[in-house]
C-alpha positions in Angstrom: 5.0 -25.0 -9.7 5.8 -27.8 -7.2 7.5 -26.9 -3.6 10.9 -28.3 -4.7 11.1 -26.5 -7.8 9.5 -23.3 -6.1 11.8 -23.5 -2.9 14.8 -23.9 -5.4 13.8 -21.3 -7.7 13.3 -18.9 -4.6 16.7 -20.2 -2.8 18.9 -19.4 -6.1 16.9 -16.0 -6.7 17.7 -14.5 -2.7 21.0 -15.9 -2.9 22.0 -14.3 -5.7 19.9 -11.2 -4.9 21.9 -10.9 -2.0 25.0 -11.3 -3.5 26.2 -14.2 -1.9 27.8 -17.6 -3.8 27.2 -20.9 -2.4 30.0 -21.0 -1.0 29.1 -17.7 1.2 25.6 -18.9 2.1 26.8 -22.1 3.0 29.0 -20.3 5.9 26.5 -18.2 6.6 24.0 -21.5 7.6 27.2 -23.3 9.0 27.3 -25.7 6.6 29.4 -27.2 3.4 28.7 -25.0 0.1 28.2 -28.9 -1.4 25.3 -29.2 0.7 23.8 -25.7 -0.8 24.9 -27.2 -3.9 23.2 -30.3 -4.1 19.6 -28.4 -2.3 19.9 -26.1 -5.6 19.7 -29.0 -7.6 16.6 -31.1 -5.6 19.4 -33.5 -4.4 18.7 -32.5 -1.3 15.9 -32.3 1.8 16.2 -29.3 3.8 15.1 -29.6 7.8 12.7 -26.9 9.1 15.5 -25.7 11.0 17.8 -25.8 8.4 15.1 -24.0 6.5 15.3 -21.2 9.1 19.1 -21.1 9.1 18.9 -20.6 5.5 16.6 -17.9 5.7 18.0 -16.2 8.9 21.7 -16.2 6.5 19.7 -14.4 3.9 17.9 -12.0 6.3 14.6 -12.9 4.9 11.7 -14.9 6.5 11.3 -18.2 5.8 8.0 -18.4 4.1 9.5 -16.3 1.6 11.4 -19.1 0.3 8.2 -20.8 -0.3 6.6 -18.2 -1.9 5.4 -18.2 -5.3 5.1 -14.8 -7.2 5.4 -15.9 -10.8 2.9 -14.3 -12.9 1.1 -17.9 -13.4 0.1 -18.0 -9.8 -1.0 -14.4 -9.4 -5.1 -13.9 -9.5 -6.8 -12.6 -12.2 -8.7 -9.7 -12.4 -12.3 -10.0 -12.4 -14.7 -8.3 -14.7 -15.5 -5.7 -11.5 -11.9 -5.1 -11.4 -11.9 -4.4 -15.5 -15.2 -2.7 -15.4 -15.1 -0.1 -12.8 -12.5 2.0 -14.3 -14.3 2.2 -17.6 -17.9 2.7 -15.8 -15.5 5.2 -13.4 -14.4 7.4 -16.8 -18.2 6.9 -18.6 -19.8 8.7 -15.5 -17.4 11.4 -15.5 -18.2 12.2 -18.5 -21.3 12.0 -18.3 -21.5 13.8 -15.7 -19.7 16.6 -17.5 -22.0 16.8 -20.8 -24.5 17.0 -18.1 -23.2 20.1 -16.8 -22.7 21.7 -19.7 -26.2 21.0 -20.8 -27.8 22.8 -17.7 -25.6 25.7 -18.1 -26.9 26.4 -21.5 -30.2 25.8 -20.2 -29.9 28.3 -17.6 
């Protein structure tokens, strides 16, 4: 996803977790709710500060409107990460039959 789309997608998604229309957030930053408007729809180009403002309004940090958490851009597990558990669960059990074995042994 490309910063525009990815700050727009994250300003629409705390505004509205927070509740707030565009015309709220936009009095919140001290601002018109036209100039919300048109950053929503990449017809506009946000300062830093503005940035801040917008993030202060939302009581959130500002890299968090930058952030991208769509399931696209989150890492993959590796084949450790799918092994282990398996390999985790084999020597359990193994360890178990083991057990049982030297009991009836001794």
């Amino acid at each position: 996803m490309d910063i525009t789309r990815l700050f727009i997608y994250n300003l629409k998604k705390w505004r509205k977790a927070k509740g707030l229309s565009q015309k709220a957030l936009a009095e919140r930053c001290g601002t018109s709710y036209t100039y919300i408007r048109q950053l929503e729809s990449a017809n506009g180009n946000p300062s830093f500060l503005f940035i801040g403002k917008i993030a202060d309004a939302l009581g959130i940090e500002p890299y968090l409107l930058f952030y991208d958490d769509s399931p696209e851009s989150l890492p993959k597990p590796g084949q450790a990460e799918l092994i282990n558990p398996v390999k985790a669960d084999f020597l359990d059990r193994i360890s178990i039959e083991f057990d049982r074995a030297i009991k009836k042994i001794t």
